[in-house]
C-alpha positions as CSV (number, residue, x, y, z in Angstrom):
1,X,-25.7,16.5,-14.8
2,X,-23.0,16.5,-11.9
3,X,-20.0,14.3,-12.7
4,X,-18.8,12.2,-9.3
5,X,-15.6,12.7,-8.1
6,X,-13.5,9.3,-8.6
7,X,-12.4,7.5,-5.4
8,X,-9.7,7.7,-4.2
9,X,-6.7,5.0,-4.9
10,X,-4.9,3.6,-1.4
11,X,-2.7,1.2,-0.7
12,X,-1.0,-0.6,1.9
13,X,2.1,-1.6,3.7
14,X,2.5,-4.6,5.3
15,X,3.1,-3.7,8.4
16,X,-0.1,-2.1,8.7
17,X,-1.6,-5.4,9.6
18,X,-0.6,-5.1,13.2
19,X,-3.6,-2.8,13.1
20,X,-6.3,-5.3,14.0
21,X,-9.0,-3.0,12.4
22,X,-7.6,-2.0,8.9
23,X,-8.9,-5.0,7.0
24,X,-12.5,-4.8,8.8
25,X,-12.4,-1.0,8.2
26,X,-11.6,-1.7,4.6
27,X,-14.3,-3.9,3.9
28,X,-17.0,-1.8,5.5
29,X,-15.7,1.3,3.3
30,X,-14.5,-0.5,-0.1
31,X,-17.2,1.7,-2.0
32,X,-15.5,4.7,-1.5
33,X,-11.9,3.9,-2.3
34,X,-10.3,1.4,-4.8
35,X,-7.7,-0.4,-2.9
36,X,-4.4,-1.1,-4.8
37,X,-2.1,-3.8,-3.0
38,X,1.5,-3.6,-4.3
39,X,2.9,-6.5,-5.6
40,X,5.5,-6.5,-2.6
41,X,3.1,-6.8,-0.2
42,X,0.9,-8.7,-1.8
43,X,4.0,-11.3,-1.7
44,X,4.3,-10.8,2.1
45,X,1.2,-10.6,3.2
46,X,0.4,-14.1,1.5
47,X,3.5,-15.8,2.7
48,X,2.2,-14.7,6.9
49,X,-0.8,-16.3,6.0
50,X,0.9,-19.5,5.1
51,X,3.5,-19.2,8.2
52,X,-0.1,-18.9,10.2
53,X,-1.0,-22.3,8.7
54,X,-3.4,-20.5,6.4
55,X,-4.2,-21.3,2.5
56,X,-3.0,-18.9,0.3
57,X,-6.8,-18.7,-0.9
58,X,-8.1,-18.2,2.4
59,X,-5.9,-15.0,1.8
60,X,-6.8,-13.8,-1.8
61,X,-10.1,-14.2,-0.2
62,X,-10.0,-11.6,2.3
63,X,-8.8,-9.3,-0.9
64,X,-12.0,-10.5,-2.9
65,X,-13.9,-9.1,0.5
66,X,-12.5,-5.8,-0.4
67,X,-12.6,-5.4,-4.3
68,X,-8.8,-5.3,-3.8
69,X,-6.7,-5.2,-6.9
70,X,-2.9,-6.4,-6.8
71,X,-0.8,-4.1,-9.0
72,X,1.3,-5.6,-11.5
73,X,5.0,-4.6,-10.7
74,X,6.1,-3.3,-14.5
75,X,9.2,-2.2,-16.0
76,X,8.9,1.4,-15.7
77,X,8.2,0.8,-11.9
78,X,11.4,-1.2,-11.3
79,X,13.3,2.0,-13.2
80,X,11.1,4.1,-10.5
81,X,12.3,2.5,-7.8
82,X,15.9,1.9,-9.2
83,X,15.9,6.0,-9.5
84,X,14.4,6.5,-6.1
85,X,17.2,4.5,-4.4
86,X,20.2,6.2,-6.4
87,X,18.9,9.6,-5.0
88,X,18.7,8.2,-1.4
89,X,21.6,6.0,-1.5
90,X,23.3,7.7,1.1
91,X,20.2,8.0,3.8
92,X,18.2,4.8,2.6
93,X,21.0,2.3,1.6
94,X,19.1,-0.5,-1.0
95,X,20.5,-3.7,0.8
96,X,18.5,-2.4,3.5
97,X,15.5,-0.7,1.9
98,X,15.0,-2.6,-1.1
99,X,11.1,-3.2,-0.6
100,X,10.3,0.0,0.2
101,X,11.8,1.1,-3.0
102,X,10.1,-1.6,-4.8
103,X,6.9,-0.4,-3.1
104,X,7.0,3.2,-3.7
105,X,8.3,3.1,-7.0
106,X,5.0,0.6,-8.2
107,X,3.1,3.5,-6.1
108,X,4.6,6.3,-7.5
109,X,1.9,8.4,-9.6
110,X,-1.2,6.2,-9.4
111,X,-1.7,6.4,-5.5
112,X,-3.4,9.3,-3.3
113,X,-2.9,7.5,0.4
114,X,-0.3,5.4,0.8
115,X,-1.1,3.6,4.5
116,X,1.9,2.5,6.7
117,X,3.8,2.6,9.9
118,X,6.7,3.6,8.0
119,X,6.1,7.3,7.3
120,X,9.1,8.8,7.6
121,X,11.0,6.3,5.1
122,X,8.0,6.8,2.2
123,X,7.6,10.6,3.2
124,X,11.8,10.5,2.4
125,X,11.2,9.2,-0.9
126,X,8.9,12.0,-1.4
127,X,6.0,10.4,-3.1
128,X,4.3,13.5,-3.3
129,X,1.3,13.8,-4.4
130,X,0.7,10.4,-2.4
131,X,-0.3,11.1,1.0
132,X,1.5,8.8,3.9
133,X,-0.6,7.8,6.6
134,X,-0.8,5.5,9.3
135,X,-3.5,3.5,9.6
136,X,-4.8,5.3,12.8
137,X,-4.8,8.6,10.5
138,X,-6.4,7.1,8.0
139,X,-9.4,5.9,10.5
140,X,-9.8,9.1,11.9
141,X,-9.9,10.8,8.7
142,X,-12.1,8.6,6.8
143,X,-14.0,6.7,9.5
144,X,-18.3,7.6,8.6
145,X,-19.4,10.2,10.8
């Protein structure tokens, strides 16, 4: 009996969606990943809908197209990220990086691609064994031969 391997976890940043192909690309490959969306994000990503003049439906839509799953933001995230900025207070101040803390500490542990223009600030918070990707990387690594 061979076991599968399970898929891999990814999640996103907002500003991935200036990439014009990551939500297509996602729906086209959702049976080979399970696609987190931090709560953050999630938060964002709804609000530019409605600044578009788009429902906030039309948005939780395109997540339903994807078999996206929002990730509730819990306690022992908050402490995550709470930790994460203390040890980078001096590189990353928290006025200033607030949601990525917020972000990486809900990802920390329970995500294998993290997917975002921001590298270097989520490869800073060291995330390991996350991997930080743009979305460009992420295409040419996982796009179907």
């Amino acid at each position: 009996m061979t076991t599968l391997a399970p898929k891999p976890t990814i999640a996103y940043d907002t500003n991935t969606f200036r990439s014009e192909n990551l939500i297509p690309f996602l729906i086209k490959n959702q049976a080979i990943f399970h696609i987190a969306i931090p709560a953050i994000v999630y938060a964002e990503r709804g609000y530019s809908f409605l600044l578009n003049g788009e429902s906030f439906q039309t948005f939780d839509e395109e997540i339903m197209a994807y078999n996206g799953e929002v990730l509730p933001l819990t306690r022992v995230q908050i402490a995550n990220a709470v930790n994460l900025a203390h040890s980078h207070r001096n590189t990353l101040p928290f006025r200033d990086h607030s949601r990525d803390y917020l972000i990486a500490g809900q990802c920390q542990g329970t995500i294998n691609i993290f997917i975002s223009y921001n590298v270097k600030h989520f490869q800073a918070l060291a995330l390991d064994p996350t991997r930080i990707m743009t979305p460009e990387e992420f295409f040419l690594e996982f796009a179907p031969a």
